[in-house]
KOLPA-444907 format. One record per residue (C-alpha): x, z, y; residue number from 1; residue in one letter. Coordinates in steps of 0.001 Angstrom, whole numbers, plus 524288, in hexadecimal, padded with zeros to 5 digits. Each point is the difference from the previous one (the first is absolute). Example, Ala and Ser with C-alpha at 12.3 -4.5 7.8 and 13.67 -1.06 7.14 Angstrom:
REM residues 2
+-------+-------+-------+-----+------+
!     X !     Z !     Y ! seq ! type !
+-------+-------+-------+-----+------+
! 8300C ! 81E78 ! 7EE6C !   1 !    A !
! 8055A ! 7FD6C ! 80D70 !   2 !    S !
+-------+-------+-------+-----+------+
***
This chain:
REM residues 201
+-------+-------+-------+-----+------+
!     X !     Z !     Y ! seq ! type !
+-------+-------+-------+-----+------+
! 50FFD ! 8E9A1 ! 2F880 !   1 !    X !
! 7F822 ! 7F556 ! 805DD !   2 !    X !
! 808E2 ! 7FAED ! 80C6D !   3 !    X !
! 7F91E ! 7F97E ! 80CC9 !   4 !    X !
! 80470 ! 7F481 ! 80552 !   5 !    X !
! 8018D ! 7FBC8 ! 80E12 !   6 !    X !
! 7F655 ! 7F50F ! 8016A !   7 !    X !
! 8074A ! 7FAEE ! 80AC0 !   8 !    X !
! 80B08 ! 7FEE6 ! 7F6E8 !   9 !    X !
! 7F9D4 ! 7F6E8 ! 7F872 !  10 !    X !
! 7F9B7 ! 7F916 ! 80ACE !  11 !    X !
! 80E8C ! 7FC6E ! 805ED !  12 !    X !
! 80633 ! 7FEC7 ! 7F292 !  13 !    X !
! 7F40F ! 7F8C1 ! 7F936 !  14 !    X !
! 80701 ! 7F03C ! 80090 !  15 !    X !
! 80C45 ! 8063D ! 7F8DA !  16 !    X !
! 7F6CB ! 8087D ! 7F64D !  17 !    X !
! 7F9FF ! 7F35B ! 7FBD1 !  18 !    X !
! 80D75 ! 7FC45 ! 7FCDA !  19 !    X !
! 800FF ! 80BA5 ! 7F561 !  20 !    X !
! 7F2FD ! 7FBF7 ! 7FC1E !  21 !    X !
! 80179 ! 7F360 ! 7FA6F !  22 !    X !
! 808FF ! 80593 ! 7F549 !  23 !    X !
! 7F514 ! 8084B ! 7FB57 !  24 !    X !
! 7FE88 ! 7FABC ! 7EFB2 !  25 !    X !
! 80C12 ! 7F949 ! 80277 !  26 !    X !
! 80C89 ! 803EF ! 7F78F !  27 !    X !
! 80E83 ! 801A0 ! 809A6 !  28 !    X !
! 80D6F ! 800A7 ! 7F726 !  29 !    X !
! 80BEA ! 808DD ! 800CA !  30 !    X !
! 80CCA ! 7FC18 ! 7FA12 !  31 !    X !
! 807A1 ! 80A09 ! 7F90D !  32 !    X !
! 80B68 ! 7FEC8 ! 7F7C4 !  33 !    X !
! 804B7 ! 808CC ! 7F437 !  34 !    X !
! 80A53 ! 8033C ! 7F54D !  35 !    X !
! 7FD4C ! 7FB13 ! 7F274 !  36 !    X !
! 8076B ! 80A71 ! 7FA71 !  37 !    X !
! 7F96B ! 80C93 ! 807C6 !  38 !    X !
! 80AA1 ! 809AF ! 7FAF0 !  39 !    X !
! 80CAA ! 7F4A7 ! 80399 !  40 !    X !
! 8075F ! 8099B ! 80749 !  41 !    X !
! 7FF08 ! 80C7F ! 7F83B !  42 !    X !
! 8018D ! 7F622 ! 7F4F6 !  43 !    X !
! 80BF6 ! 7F948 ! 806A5 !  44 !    X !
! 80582 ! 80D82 ! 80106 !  45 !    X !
! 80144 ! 802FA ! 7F08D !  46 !    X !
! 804AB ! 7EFEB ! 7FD0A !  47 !    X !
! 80AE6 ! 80482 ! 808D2 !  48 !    X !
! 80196 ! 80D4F ! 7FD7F !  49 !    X !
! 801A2 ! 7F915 ! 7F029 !  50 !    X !
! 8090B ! 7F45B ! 80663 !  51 !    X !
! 7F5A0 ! 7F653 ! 7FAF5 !  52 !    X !
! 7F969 ! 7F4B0 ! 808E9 !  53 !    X !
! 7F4B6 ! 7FE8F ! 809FA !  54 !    X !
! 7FD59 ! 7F628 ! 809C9 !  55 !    X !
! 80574 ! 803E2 ! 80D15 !  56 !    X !
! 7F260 ! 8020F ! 80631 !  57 !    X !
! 7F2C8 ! 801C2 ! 7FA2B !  58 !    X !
! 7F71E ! 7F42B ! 7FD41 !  59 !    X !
! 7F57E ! 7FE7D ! 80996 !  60 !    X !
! 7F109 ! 7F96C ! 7FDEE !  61 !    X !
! 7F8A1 ! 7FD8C ! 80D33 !  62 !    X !
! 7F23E ! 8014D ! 7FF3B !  63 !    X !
! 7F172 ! 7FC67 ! 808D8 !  64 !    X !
! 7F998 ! 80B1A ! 80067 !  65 !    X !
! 7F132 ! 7FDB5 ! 803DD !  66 !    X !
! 7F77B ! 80876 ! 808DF !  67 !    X !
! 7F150 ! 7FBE9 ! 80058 !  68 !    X !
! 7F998 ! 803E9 ! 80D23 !  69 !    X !
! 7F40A ! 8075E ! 7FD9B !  70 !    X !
! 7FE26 ! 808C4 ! 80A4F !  71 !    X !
! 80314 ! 7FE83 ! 80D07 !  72 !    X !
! 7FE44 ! 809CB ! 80B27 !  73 !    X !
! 80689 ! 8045D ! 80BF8 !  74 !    X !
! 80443 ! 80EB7 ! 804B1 !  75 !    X !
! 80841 ! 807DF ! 80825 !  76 !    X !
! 80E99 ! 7FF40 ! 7FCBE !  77 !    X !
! 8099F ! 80BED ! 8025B !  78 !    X !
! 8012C ! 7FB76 ! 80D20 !  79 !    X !
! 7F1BE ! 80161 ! 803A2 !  80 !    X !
! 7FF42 ! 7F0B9 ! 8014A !  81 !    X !
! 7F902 ! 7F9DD ! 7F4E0 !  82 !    X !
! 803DE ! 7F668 ! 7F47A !  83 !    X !
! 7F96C ! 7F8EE ! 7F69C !  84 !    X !
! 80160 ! 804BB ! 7F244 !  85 !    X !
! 7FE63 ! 7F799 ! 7F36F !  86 !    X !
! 7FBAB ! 8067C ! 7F23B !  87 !    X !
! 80093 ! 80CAC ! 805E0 !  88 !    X !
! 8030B ! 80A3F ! 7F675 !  89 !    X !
! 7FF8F ! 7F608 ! 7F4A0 !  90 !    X !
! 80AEB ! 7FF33 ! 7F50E !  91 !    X !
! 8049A ! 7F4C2 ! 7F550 !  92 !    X !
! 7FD55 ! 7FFC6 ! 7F32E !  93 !    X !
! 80C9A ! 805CE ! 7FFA5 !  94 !    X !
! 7FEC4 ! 80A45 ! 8083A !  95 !    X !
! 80673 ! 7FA49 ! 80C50 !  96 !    X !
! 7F9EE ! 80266 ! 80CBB !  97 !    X !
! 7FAA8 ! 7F3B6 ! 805DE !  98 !    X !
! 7FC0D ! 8045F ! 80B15 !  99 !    X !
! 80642 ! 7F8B3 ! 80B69 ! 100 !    X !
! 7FF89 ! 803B3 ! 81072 ! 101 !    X !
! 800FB ! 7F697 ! 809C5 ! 102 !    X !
! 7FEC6 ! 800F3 ! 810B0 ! 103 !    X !
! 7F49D ! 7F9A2 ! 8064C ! 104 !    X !
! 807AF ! 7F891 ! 8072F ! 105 !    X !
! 807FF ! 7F929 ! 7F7FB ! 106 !    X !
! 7F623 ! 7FA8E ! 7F6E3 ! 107 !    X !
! 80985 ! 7F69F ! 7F8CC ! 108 !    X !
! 80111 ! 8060B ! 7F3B6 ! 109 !    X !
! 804ED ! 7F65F ! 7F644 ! 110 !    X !
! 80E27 ! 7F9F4 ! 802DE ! 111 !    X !
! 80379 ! 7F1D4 ! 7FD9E ! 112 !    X !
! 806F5 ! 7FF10 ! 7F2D5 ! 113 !    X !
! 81137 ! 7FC86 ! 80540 ! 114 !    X !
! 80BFF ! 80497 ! 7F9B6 ! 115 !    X !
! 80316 ! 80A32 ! 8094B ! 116 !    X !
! 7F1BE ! 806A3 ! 8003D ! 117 !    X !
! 80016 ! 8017C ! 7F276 ! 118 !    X !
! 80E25 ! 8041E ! 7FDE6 ! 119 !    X !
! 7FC1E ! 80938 ! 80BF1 ! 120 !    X !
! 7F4AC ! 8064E ! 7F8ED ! 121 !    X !
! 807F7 ! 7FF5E ! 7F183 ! 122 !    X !
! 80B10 ! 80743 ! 80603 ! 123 !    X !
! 7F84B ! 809CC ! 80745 ! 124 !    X !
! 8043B ! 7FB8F ! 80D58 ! 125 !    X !
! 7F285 ! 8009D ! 8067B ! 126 !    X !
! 7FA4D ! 80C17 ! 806E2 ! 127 !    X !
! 7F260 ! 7FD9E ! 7F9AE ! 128 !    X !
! 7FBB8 ! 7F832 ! 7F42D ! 129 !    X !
! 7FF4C ! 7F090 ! 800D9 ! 130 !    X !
! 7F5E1 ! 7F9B2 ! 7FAC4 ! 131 !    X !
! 7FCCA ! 7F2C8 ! 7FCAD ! 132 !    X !
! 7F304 ! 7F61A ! 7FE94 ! 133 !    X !
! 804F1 ! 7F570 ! 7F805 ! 134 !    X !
! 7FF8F ! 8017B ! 7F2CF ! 135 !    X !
! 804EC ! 7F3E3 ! 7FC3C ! 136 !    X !
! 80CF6 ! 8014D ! 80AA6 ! 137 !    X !
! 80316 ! 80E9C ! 7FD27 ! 138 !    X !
! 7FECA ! 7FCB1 ! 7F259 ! 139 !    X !
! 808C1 ! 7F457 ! 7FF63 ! 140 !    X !
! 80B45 ! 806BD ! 8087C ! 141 !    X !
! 7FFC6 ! 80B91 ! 7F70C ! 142 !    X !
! 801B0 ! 7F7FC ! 7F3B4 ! 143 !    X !
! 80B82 ! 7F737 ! 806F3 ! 144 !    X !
! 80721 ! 80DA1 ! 80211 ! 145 !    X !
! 7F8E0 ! 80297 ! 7F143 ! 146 !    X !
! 806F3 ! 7F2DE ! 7FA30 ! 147 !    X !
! 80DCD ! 8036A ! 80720 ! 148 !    X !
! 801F1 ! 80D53 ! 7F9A6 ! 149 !    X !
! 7FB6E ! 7FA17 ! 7F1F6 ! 150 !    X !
! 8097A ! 7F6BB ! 801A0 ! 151 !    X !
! 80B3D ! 80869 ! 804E2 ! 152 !    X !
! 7F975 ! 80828 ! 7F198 ! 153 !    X !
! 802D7 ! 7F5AC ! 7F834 ! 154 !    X !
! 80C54 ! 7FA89 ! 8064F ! 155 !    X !
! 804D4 ! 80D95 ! 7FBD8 ! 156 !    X !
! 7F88E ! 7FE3C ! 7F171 ! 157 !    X !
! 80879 ! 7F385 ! 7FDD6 ! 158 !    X !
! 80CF5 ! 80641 ! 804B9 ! 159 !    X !
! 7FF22 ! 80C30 ! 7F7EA ! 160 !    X !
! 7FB32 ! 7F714 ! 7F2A8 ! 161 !    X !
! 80BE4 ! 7F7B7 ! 80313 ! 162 !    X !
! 809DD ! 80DD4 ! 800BD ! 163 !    X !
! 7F7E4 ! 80399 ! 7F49B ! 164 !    X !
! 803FA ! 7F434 ! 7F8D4 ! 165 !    X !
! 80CF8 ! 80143 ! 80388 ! 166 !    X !
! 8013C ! 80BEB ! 7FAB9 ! 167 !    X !
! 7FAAF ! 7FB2C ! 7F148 ! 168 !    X !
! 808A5 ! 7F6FE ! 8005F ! 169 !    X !
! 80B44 ! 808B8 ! 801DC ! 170 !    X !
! 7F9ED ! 808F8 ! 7F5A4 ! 171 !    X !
! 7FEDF ! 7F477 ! 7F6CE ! 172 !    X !
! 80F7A ! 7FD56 ! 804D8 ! 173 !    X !
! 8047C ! 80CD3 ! 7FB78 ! 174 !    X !
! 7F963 ! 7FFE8 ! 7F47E ! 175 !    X !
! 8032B ! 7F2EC ! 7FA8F ! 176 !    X !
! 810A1 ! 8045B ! 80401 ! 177 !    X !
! 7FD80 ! 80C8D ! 7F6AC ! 178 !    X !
! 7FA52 ! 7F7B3 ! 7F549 ! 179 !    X !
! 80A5B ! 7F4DD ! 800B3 ! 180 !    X !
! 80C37 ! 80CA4 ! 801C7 ! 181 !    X !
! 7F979 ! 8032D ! 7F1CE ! 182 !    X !
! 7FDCE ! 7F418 ! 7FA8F ! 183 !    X !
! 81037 ! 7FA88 ! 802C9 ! 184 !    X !
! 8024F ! 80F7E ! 7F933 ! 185 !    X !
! 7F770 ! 7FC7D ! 7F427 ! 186 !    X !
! 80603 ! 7F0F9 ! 7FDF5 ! 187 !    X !
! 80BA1 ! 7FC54 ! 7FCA1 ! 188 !    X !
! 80815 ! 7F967 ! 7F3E9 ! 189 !    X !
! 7FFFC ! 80931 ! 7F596 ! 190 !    X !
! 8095D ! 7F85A ! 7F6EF ! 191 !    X !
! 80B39 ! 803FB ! 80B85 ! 192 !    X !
! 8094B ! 8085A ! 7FA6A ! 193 !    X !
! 80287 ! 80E0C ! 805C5 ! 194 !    X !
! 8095B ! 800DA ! 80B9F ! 195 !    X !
! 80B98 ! 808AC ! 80151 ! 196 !    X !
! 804F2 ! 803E4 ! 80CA6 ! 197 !    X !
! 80E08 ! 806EB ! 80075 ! 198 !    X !
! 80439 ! 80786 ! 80D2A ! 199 !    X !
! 80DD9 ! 8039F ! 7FFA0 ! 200 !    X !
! 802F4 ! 809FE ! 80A98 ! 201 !    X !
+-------+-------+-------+-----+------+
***
């Protein structure tokens, strides 16, 4: 269904539409972030359940996700006002809508790549998606965060290979007292003569 739009709309709105427009062929990023294991917790629950060992929270990647622009057009919102809406109706390779609304009048889009927008948008804190331009800042900030949990990984690597180690070592201990026990019961001077012992009550 084919819906008309208010000329007159456009006619006051037309400076911020241009806005919108110059991201037409352009590409915007999302920042998401993930669990490298996807089953931790149910998986957390049968380590425990078995008194074995997990970390104490899942492992997290963050990722850019891109969005290419390639449609842009406006219409009426659930409010009868209008919005523009990018890729309308248009899904990832994966399946993941990538569709995005925004009001006419508030035609900045893309947010400026800080700490607190993107832990805002990572942690779900923001009423509607945030969106960034730069592709070289969004991309650099998620790979700091990125670098920080690899290094907390392999902080963790190091610690457990050290326990491990630890724990050959002991096994190597235990062994080596059974084996010496054995060899002081196998030695001895066989030329001694037998020994008597007399208990008088």
């Amino acid at each position: 269904m084919n819906q008309q739009i208010n000329v007159s709309v456009i006619a006051d709105k037309r400076i911020l539409m241009e806005k919108f427009g110059v991201l037409f062929g352009k590409r915007i990023f999302k920042v998401a972030k993930a669990n490298t294991q996807l089953d931790y917790f149910e998986q957390k629950r049968k380590i425990e359940e078995c008194n074995g060992i997990i970390t104490n929270r899942p492992i997290v990647r963050y990722m850019v996700i891109p969005i290419d622009i390639t449609s842009v057009e406006v219409e009426k919102d659930i409010d009868g006002g209008y919005e523009i809406v990018l890729n309308k109706g248009l899904v990832s390779v994966d399946n993941q809508s990538i569709e995005v609304h925004c009001p006419l009048d508030n035609p900045i889009l893309t947010r400026k790549v800080t700490t607190d927008v993107l832990a805002d948008a990572l942690n779900d804190k923001t009423k509607s998606n945030t969106f960034f331009s730069s592709a070289e800042g969004v991309s650099a900030e998620i790979n700091r965060l990125n670098e920080k949990e690899n290094g907390r990984v392999n902080a963790l690597i190091e610690s457990l290979k050290r326990q491990s180690g630890i724990i050959e070592q002991t096994m190597t201990a235990n062994s080596n007292l059974v084996n010496e026990y054995h060899r002081q019961l196998s030695t001895g001077d066989t030329d001694q003569k037998d020994v008597h012992i007399t208990i008088e009550a």
